[in-house]
Structures are given as structure tokens and as C-alpha cells.
NUNU-126862 format. One record per atom (N, C-alpha, C): z, x, y. Coordinates in steps of 0.1 Angstrom, whole numbers, plus 5000, padded with zeros to 4 digits. Last residue first. Example, Ala and Ser with C-alpha at 12.3 -4.5 7.8 and 13.67 -1.06 7.14 Angstrom:
507151284978;507151374989;507951295000;507851324943;507851234955;507851324967;
! end
This chain:
391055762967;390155892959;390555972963;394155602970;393555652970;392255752964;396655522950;395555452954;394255492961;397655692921;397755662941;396455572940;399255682902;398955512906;398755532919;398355892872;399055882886;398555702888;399355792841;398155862845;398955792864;400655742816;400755832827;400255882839;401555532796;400755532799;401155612813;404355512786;403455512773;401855582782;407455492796;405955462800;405455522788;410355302782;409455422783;408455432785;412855082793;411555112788;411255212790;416155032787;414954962795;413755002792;417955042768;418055152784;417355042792;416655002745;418054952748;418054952761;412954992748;414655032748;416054992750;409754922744;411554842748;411754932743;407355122756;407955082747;409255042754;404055022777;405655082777;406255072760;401255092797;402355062780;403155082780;400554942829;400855052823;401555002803;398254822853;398854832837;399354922833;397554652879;397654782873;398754742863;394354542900;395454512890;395954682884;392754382922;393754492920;394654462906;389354292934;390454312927;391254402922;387754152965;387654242950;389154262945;387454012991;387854132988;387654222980;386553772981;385553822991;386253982997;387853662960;386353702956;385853812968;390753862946;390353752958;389253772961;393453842925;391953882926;391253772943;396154082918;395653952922;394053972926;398154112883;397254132895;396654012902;400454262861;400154232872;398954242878;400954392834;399854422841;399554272850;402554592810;402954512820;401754512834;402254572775;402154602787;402354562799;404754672750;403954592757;403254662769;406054732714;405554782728;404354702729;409554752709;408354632709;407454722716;411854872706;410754912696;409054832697;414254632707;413754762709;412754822699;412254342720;413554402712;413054512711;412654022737;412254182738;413054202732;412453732732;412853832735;412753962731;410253432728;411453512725;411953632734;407553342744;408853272732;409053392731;405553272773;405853362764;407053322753;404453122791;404353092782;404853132770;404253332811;404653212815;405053162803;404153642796;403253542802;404553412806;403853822767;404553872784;403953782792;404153752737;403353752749;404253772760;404454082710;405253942718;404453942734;401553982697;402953932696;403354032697;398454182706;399154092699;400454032701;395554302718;396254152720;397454162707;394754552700;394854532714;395654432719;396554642668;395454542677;395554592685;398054792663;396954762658;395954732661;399254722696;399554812683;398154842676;400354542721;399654672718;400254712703;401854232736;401854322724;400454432724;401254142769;400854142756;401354252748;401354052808;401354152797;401154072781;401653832823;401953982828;401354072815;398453642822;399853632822;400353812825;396353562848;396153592839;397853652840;395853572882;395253472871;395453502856;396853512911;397153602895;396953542883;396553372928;395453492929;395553612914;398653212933;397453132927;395953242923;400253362945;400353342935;399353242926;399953482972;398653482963;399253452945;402453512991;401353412991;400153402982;404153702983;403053762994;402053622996;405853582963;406353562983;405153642989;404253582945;404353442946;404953452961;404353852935;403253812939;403153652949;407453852931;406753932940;405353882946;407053662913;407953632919;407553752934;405553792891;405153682897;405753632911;407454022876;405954052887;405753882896;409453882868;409553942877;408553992890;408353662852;408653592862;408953702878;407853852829;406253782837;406853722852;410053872823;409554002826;408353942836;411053622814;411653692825;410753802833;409353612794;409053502808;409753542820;410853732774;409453792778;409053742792;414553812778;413353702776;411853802784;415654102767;415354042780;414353952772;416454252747;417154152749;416854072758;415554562760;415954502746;416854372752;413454552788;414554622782;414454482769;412054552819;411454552808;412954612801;411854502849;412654412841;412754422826;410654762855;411954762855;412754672849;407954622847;408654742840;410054742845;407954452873;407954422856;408754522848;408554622896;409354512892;409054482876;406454712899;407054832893;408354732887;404154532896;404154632883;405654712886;404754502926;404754362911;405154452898;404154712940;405554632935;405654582925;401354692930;402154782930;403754782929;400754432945;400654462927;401754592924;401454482971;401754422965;401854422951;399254742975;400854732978;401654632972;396854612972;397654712967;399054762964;396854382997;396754352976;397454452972;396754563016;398454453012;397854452995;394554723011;396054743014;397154663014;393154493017;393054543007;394154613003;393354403044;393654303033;394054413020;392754573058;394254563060;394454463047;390754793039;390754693047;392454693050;390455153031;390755003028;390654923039;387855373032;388755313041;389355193034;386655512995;386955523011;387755433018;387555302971;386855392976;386755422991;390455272952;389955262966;389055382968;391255202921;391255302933;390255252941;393355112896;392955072905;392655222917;394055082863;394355142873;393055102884;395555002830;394754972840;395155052856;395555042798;396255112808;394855022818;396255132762;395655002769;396455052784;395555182730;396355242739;395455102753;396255162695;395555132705;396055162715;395255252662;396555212674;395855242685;393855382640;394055212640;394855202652;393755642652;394455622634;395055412635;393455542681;393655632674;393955582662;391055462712;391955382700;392155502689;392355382741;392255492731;392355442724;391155212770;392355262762;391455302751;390955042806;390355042796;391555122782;390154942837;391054842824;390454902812;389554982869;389655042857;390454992847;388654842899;389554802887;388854922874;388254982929;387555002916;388554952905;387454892959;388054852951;387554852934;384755002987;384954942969;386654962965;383855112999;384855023007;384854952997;381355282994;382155313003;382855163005;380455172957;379755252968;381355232982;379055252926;380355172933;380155232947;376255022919;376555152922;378155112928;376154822888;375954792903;376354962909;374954772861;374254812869;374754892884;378254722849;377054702845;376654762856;381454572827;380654732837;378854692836;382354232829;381754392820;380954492829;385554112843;384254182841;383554262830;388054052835;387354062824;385654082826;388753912863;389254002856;388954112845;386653952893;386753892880;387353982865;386954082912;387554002916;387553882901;385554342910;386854352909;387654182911;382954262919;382954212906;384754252901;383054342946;383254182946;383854152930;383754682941;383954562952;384154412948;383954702904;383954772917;383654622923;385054782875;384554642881;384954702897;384854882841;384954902851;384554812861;386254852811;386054772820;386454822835;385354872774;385954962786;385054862807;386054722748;384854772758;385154762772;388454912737;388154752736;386954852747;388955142727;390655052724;389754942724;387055352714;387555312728;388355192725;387755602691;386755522700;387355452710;389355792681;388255722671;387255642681;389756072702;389756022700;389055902691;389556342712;389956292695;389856152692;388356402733;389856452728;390256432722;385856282729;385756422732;387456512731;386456052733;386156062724;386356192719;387155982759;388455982754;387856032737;385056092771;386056202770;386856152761;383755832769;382755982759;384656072764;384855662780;384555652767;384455772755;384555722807;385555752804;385355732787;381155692803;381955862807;383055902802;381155482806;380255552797;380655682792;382355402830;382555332819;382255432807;380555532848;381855552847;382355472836;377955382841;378355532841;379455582838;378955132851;378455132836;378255302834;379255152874;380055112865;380355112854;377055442886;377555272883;378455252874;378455652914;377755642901;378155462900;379055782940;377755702936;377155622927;380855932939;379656032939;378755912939;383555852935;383155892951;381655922951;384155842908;384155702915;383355702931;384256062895;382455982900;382855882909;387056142897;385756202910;384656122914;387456002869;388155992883;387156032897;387356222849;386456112852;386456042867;389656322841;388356402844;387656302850;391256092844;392256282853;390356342854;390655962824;390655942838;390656012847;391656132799;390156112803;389956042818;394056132799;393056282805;391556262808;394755912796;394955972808;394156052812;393855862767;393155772783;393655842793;395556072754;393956092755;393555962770;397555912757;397556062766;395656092768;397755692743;397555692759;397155802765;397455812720;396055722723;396555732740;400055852717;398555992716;397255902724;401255642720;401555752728;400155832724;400355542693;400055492707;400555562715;401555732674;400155742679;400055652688;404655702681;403855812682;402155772684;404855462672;405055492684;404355602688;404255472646;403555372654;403455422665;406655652641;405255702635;404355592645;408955502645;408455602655;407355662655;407555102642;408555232642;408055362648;407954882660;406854952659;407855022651;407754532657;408854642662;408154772656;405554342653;405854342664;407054442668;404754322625;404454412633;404654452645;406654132615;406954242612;405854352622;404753932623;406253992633;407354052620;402453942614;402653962620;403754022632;403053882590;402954002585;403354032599;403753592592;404553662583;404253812583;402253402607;402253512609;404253572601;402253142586;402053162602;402953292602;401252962554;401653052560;401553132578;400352702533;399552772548;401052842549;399952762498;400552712505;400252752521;398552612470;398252702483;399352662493;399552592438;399452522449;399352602463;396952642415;398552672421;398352602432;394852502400;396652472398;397552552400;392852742408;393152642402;394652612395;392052972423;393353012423;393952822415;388952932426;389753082429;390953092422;388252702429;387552812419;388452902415;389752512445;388852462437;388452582424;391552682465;391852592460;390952542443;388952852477;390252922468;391152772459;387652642487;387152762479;388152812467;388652592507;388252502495;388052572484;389652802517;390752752513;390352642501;386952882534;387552942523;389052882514;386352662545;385152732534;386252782525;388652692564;388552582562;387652602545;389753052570;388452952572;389052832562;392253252574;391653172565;390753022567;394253282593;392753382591;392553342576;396353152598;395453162609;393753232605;397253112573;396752992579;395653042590;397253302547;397353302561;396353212564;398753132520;397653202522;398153202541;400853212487;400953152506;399253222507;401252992463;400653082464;400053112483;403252892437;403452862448;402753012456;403153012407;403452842412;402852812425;401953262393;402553252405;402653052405;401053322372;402853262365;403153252378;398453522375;398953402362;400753472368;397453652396;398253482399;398753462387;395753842386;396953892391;397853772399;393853682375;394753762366;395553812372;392753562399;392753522391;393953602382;391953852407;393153792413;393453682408;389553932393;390854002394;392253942398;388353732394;388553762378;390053832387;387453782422;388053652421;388853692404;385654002418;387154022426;387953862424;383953922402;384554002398;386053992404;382653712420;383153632406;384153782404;381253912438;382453822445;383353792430;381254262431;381054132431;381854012434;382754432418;381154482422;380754342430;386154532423;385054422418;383154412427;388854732418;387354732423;386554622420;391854732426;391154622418;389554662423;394854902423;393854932432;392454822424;398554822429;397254822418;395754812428;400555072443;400054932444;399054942439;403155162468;402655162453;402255062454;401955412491;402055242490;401555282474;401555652510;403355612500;403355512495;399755692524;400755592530;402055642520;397955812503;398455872516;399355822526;397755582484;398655732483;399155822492;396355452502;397455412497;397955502489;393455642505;394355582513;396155512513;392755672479;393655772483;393855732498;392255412473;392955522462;393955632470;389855352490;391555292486;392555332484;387755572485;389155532499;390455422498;387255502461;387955602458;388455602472;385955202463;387155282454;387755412455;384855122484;385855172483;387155222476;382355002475;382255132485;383355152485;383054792457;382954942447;383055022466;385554642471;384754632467;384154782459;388754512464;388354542474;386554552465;392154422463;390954392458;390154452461;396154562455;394454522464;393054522455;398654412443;397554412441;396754462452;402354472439;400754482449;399554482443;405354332427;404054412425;402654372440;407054122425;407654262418;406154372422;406353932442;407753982443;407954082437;403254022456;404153942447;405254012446;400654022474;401654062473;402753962464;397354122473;398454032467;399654022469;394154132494;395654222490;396554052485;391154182497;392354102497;393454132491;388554372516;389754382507;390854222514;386654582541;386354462531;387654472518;386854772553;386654612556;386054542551;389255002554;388254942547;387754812558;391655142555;391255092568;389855082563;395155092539;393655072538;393055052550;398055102544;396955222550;395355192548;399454902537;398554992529;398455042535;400254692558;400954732547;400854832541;398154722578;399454772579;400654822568;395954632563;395754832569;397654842576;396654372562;396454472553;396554632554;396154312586;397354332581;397854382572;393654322596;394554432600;395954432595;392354232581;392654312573;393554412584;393953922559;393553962575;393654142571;394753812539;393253832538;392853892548;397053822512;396853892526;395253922530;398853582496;397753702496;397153692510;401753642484;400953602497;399853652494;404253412460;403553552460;402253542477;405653172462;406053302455;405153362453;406753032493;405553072480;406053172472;408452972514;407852822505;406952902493;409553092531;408353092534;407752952526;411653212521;411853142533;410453032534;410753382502;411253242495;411453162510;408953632516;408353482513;409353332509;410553732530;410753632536;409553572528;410653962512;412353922513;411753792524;407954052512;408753992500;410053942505;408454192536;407654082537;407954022523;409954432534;410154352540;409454222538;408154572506;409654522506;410854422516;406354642523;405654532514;407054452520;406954842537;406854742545;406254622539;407255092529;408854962530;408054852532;405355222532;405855242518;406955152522;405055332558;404355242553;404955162542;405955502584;406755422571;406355292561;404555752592;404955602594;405555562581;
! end
């Protein structure tokens, strides 16, 4: 990855920005710039130079975490809060104008920094400056969320069978977890979301108790998380006979999803892409049954910038990667949704996420 540039961008939009120098308290933004995957560190960035702060458990993963990126940058150990405050303290003398992230900086802490921390500079709020830089992935990025998907595939490909044997949601949940672990995986993207018959009908179920049993609709919503990158896929299976209802849901989403992704490309408004699935779901009559926007940014995070929703601002650019996950829920049926990752391309998009979409056990 190309870690080692990514200060050099974010310096070129502070003077936009109003500050001369940022300090970076969010740490997934941090582990973007650096490679640091600590948790605990405040990073400085100033127009000629990098600071990170951090604590003693990380002196020596700092060190050689940010060598292993390519990131030049002063490594600050402080045993102690007053210590790490000394440090940055000394690495502000001659800043004027000092950006802090608005979104991930507590109200505690701004008093804080204003009054003890950073006396007679002026703080300035700052809105995701690191952020959309993280929103165009480069190929290294790309790469491990592609790894992270492959691992969720194969763990489904094994897992897949319990659906027929009886087991609970919380088994199957447990399982696909343990394989995607078992292929390398660091752990599971987000807490893995299996939701049979009625409970398919609530998007954000949690796996629990219930057995999945004959005439179940099994929502599967879960992903890989690798070297900090995230993988994110949903799939749907029918246990034994569908209903006639069930079978239209399926069919339907299934369009929905294939329409999104088709509308997926460099330059296309995001509201377009949400408008394509919706527009499908909205002539089967259940557009009131799709409760939740088409898709979201995948990287670092699970949730990030650019939103794929009704609500969504800007346009797709090559390198973005989203997902596109259509669905409708209807209590006395259960629920369908299916997800795949893609990355933007000039072309239109690349699946990210592989795993088959029969409907069927």
C-alpha cells in the first residue's frame, strides 16, 4: 500500500482547511496514515513533519509499524497523560492555527485541549479531511478487501449445509466465524448476522437461540476482517419449499441487486445507484418493505463514505469500494436481502464478493 504519500496529501488541504498543522485523534485514521494499529495514539501532522504520541505498550509496535508502511515520522512515548501532552505541547510551538477532528473529539476533550493542552493556539473543528482521502482505495487496499472476501466465501461454501441440519443461528453464525478464522482470517468484519424465518424480517437481527427449521428464509450478513480491511457480503437461502410469496421476494431483490451493480461505475451519482435497486423494488409493490439505503463505503471500517442511499452526496469514482444490498422484509414471511462488494471502474464494477446467489439449499 502506499502508505508513505498519504501524510503529503492531507498537508496539501490543510491551508483549505483554515489550520496549520491537524492532529489526528481517530485511530482509524491514524492506522491509515501510519500503519499504526495500536489503540491508543495522537498523531500531528504539520506541514514539514509527523509526530505520533502513543503510550510505553507501544514503543517498539510503533517503531516498527511505521517503518513497515514507509511512514517518516517522530515516534513520542509518554508513560503518562502530562507526558504525552509535554510532547505535543513541544511539537505545536510556532503552530497558530491547530485543526482538530470535529467528529471524533468529545466536547471533555476540546476543553481540555483548548485550556491545558495546546494554550494560545487557536483550535480549529475540522470534517473528515482524512476521511475522503479514504474513500479511493488504492491497489494494496484493494487487494486485501478482495482477500477478506475470498476468505467469507469459502467460509460459506463450508458452512452452507448446517442451514438443512437443524442447527441455530447462533451455531451457524459461530461456525462461519470460526472458518473465516481458520483461513486467516483477523476476525469477523462486524458480529455476524444470521436471521431465519420471522427474525429474517428484521434487518440487523442478532443470531440467537432459534433452530433454522423447514420453510425458513435464512438472511446471512456477515465479512472478513484482514490487515484492518473489511469484507462485507449478504446472502439469502431458503430452507426447503418456498411459498409463492417467498419466491417473488427472492426474485425480486435479486433483480434489485443485479440492477444496482449494473448501475455501479465512475461518475455515476450514488442516489442513482440506490434509485436503480428501488425502482425495481418500488414496481413489485414493497417499496415501503426496503428499509434501509442500497449500500455504503467498505474499507477500514465497515460503514464508511461514499453513502449508496436516498440521501447519498456525490459520485462514484474509480477506486471507491461499495456495496450494493437491496432488500425487502415482510414480518409474516421473513427476509431477503443480498449484498455483494464491488469496486468502481471506469467500465462499471468488479465483484469483490463471490460466493453463488442460488436460492436454494
Amino acid at each position: 500500500m502506499e502508505v508513505g504519500d498519504r501524510a503529503k496529501r492531507l498537508r496539501a488541504a490543510l491551508p483549505d482547511a483554515g489550520c496549520d498543522a491537524l492532529l489526528v485523534t481517530n485511530l482509524t485514521n491514524i492506522r491509515y496514515l501510519t500503519g499504526f494499529s495500536g489503540s491508543a495514539a495522537m498523531l500531528l501532522v504539520h506541514r514539514g513533519e509527523m509526530v505520533l504520541v502513543t503510550d510505553g505498550r507501544y514503543r517498539d509496535q510503533a517503531a516498527a509499524e511505521l517503518a513497515a508502511a514507509g511512514v517518516d515520522a517522530e515516534v513520542q512515548v509518554g508513560r503518562t497523560t502530562d507526558e504525552q501532552r509535554e510532547h505535543l505541547s513541544l511539537a505545536t510551538l510556532g503552530v497558530d492555527r491547530l485543526g482538530l477532528e470535529a467528529e471524533h473529539v468529545t466536547w471533555a476533550q476540546e476543553r481540555r485541549f483548548r485550556k491545558t493542552w495546546f494554550d494560545g493556539i487557536d483550535l480549529v473543528p475540522t470534517d473528515g479531511l482524512v476521511e475522503e482521502l479514504r474513500e479511493v482505495k488504492d491497489a494494496g487496499e484493494v487487494a486485501r478487501i478482495e482477500a477478506a472476501c475470498a476468505m467469507a466465501d469459502a467460509a460459506l461454501a463450508a458452512v452452507r449445509h448446517r442451514l438443512g441440519e437443524g442447527a441455530t443461528e447462533a451455531e451457524v453464525a459461530l461456525e462461519l466465524e470460526w472458518q473465516m478464522r481458520r483461513l486467516g482470517a483477523d476476525g469477523p468484519s462486524f458480529e455476524t448476522i444470521v436471521a431465519a424465518g420471522p427474525n429474517g424480517a428484521h434487518p440487523h437481527h442478532r443470531a440467537g437461540g432459534r433452530r433454522i427449521t423447514e420453510g425458513d428464509l435464512v438472511v446471512i450478513d456477515f465479512g472478513a476482517l484482514l490487515d484492518g480491511y473489511h469484507s462485507d457480503m449478504t446472502r439469502t437461502v431458503m430452507v426447503g419449499e418456498a411459498s409463492a410469496t417467498q419466491a417473488r421476494m427472492y426474485a425480486v431483490v435479486q433483480e434489485a441487486q443485479a440492477a444496482g451493480v449494473r448501475a455501479v461505475r465512475e461518475g455515476v451519482d450514488a442516489t442513482a445507484v440506490d434509485e436503480a435497486c428501488r425502482a425495481v423494488v418500488r414496481e413489485a409493490g414493497w417499496e415501503d418493505a426496503f428499509l434501509h439505503g442500497t449500500g455504503h463505503g467498505v474499507g477500514l471500517d465497515i460503514h464508511e463514505a461514499p453513502r449508496v442511499s436516498t440521501t447519498g452526496d456525490g459520485k462514484l469514482a474509480d477506486g471507491h469500494v461499495v456495496t450494493v444490498e437491496p432488500g425487502v422484509y415482510l414480518a409474516e414471511h421473513g427476509g431477503v436481502r443480498i449484498e455483494d462488494t464491488v469496486v468502481v471502474t471506469p467500465e462499471g464494477s468488479r465483484l469483490l464478493t463471490r460466493a453463488p446467489k442460488d436460492r436454494d439449499l
